[in-house]
N, C-alpha and C positions, 0 to 999 in steps of 0.2 A: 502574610498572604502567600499561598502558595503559588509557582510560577513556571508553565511550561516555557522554557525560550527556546525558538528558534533562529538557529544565526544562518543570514540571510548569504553571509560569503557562503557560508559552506553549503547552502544550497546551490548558489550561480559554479559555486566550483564543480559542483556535483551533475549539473546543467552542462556545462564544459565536456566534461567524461563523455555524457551520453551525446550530445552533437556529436563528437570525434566518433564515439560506436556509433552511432546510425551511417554513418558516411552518405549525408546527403538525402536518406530518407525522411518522410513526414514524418514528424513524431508527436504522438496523442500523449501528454498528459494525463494519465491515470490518477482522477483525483477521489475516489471509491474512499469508504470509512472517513468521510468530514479530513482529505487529503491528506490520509492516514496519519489524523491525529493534529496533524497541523492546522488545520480550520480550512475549510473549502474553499472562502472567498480570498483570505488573506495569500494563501499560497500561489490560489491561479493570477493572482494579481500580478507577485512576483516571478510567475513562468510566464507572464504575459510581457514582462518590462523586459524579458530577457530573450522576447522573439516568436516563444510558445502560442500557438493560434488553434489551434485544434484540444480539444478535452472529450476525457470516456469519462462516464459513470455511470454509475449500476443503480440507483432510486430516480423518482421522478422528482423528490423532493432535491436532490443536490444540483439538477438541472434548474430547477426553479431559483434555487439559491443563487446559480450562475448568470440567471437572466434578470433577476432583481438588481442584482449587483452591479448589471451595466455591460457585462459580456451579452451583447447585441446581436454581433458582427463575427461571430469564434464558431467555428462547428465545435458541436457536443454530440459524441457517440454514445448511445445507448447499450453498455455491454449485457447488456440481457433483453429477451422476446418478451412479449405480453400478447395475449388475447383479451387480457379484461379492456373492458369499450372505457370507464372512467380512467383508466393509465393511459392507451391510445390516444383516446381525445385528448389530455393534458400534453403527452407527447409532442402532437400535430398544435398543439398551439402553443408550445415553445421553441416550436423550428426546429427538433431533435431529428438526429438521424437514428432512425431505430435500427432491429435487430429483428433478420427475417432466420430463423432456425429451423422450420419445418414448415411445411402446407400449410398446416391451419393459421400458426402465426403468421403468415404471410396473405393466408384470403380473410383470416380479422383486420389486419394493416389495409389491406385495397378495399375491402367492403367498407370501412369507415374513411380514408381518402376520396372512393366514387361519391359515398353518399356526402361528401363535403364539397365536391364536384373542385378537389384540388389534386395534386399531386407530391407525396411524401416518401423521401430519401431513406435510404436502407443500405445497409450490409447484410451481403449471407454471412452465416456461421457455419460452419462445418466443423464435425466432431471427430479428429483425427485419433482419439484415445481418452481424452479426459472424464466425457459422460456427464460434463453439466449443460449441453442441450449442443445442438448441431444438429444440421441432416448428417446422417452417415454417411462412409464415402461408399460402402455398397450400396446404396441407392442414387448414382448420379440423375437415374430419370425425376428422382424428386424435385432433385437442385435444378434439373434445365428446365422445369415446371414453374420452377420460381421465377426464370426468366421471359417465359414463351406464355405466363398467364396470368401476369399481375399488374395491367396495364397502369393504373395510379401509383405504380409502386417504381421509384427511380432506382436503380439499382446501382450504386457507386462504388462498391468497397465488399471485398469477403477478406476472411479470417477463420481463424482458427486459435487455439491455446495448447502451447506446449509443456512436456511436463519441464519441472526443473529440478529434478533427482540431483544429477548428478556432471560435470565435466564429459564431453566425448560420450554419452549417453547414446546407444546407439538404438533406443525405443525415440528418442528425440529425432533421431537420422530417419529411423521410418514412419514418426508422420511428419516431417518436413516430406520424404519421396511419395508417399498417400495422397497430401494435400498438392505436390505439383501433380499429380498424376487426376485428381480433380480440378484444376487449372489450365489441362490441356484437353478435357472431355469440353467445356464451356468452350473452351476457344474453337477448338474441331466444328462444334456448332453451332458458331457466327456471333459468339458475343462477348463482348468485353466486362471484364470482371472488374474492371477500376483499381482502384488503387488494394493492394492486397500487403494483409502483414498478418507475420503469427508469432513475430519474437516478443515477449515480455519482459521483464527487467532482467533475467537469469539469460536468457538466450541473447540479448541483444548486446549483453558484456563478455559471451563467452562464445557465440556460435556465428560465423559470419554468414552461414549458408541460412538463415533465420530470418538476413537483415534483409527482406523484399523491399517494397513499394513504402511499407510504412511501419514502424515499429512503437510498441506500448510501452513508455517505462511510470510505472509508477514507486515502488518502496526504491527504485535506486536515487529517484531524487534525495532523498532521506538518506539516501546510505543504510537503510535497513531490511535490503532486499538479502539472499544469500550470498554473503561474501567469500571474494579466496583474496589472498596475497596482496595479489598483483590488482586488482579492478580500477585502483584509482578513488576510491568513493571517499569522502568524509562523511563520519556516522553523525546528523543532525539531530540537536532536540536534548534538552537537560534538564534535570527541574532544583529549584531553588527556594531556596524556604529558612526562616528565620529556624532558628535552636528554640523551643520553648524553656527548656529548662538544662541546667548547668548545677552537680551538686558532687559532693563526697559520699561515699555509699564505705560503710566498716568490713572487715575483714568477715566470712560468715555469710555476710549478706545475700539473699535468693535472687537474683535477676529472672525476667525471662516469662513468656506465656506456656506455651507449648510444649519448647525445652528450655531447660532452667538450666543457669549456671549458679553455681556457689561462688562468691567469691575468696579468695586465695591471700588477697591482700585488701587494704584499704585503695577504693579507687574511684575515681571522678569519673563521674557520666555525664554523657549530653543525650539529651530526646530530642530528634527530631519528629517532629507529629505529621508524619507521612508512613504508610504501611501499604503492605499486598492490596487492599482495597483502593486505594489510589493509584494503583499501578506502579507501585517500587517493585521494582526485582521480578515483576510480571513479564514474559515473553512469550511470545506462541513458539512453541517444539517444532523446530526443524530437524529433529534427527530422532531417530527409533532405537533401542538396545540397549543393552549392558553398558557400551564404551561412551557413547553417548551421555547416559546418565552421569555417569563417572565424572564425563566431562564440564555436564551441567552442574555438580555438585561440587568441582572443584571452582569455578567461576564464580558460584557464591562464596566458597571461603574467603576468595582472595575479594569479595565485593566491599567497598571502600566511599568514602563520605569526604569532601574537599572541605575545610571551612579554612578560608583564605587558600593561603600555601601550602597550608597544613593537610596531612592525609589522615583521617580517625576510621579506624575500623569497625566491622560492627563488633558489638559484646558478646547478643546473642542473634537468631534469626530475628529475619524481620517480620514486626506484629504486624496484626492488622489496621491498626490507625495510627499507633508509635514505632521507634525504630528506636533503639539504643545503643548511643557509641561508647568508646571506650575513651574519653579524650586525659586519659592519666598523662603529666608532662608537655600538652598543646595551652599555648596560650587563647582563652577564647571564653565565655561569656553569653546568656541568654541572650535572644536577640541577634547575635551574630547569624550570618548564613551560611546555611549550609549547602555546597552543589553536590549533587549526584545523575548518577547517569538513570535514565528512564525511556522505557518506548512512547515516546507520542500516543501513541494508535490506542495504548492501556493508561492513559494517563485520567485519572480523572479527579475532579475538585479543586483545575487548578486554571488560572487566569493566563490564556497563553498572550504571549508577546515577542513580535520578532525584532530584531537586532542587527 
């Protein structure tokens, strides 16, 4: 059986980290992609035993998932607007604090609150640079629109999304100065913005002028947000799986899909029956270029398989449903397990369990 695990220290230690970087801000839980990868119920469980009272997510369905489950009493942010009336209405009857981005999102939210004769919670969004939806910060008459004409609509909380390029980024510097400079247009005309955050996992470990009213972390729980040095994080989540086969292969012999090796000598393999279609060695690209690549192709060379103490390299790249190691001079045997490291988020066909 194949086996995502997640160890539970290294996420409280990882929990640790971001307390100390928020310094005293509210912090949402960013549990998006099924708690990227970790399962949505099991993880808010464990940010919940560790203090965590507030969650964002981006489908209707992971909000439902949180409310079935027994998160009752937790606010859940909506990081994304809707105008369709079937998402709205489920919305408003999960007690979700939506996401008001422009006019129209915002008089479909109050035409279906009046016409429910209730009143439902919101955040503005504001689009300091990203382009996945906001009012823009040239149109503040938009935004005080939102506040001066959407009586069923409570208005608790604005935001924004910054980029995470880069350390000292100073396109980050100018929408942090954008968004206060939209922060002091609302204020100038009498209305309180609530609780306000635009730092996300990248910004809230490396930017302190980021850390407002309330900060987002979600892949740094994981330890799989972009890392430097220094952040503190342990990278959560590994997968584990029996060897299916263990054999001698002669001197001659073809290994290999894709690319094939000859081999050189008589030499023992082990299959691990895990591949790129399961999410081995799958990542999403964080970096663009030449050096980059380079850098990504040396990281599979050196990419490596535990079965016990032992370190087995791979033979060739990794197939798509098998993976072939080298295990010449390891003592080890079908059936034995093999760990390797894997993203959560790409993980798939596999029984997760925390630890």
């Amino acid at each position: 059986m194949r086996k995502l695990v997640i160890e539970k220290a290294a996420v409280k230690h990882n929990l640790s980290v971001i307390k100390e970087r928020a310094a005293g801000a509210v912090i949402y839980g960013v549990l998006t992609g099924d708690g990227g990868g970790a399962g949505i119920v099991p993880l808010a469980r464990l940010l919940r035993n560790e203090g965590i009272g507030r969650f964002a997510v981006s489908e209707v369905s992971e909000a439902q998932a949180l409310r079935k489950a027994g998160f009752v009493e937790e606010e859940i942010l909506m990081l994304r607007s809707s105008t369709d009336r079937e998402e709205l209405e489920q919305l408003v009857d999960l007690n979700v604090v939506c996401t008001v981005s422009s006019v129209d999102t915002g008089m479909a939210l109050n035409a279906l609150a009046e016409n429910r004769s209730t009143v439902v919670e919101a955040h503005i969004q504001v689009d300091t640079g990203m382009g996945f939806g906001g009012f823009l910060i040239g149109e503040p008459e938009k935004i005080l629109l939102a506040y001066r004409s959407l009586p069923n609509v409570a208005i608790s909380g604005i935001y924004t999304q910054l980029h995470a390029a880069r350390l000292n980024d100073p396109e980050t510097s100018q929408q942090l100065e954008q968004f206060s400079q939209v922060l002091k247009t609302i204020h100038n005309a009498g209305f309180e913005t609530g609780i306000v955050h635009a730092a996300g996992s990248f910004a809230l470990l490396h930017d302190e002028n980021a850390r407002m009213d309330g900060v987002r972390a979600g892949s740094a729980i994981l330890g799989r947000c972009r890392r430097t040095r220094d952040d503190g994080l342990k990278t959560v989540g590994y997968g584990e799986v029996p060897l299916s086969e263990v054999r001698w292969l002669p001197k001659g012999h073809t290994v290999g899909t894709e690319k094939t090796v000859v081999l050189k000598r008589p030499t023992r393999i082990a299959v691990v029956p895990v591949g790129y279609q399961n999410g081995f060695g799958v990542a999403a690209p964080r970096e663009n270029g030449f050096w980059a690549a380079v850098r990504r192709w040396r990281k599979a060379k050196k990419r490596f398989v535990w079965i016990g103490e032992q370190k087995a390299r791979l033979l060739v790249p990794i197939g798509s449903t098998e993976t072939i190691l080298d295990v010449t001079g390891l003592k080890c045997a079908a059936g034995d397990l093999a760990v390797f490291e894997i993203e959560p988020l790409y993980a798939k066909g596999f029984t997760r369990e925390f630890r």
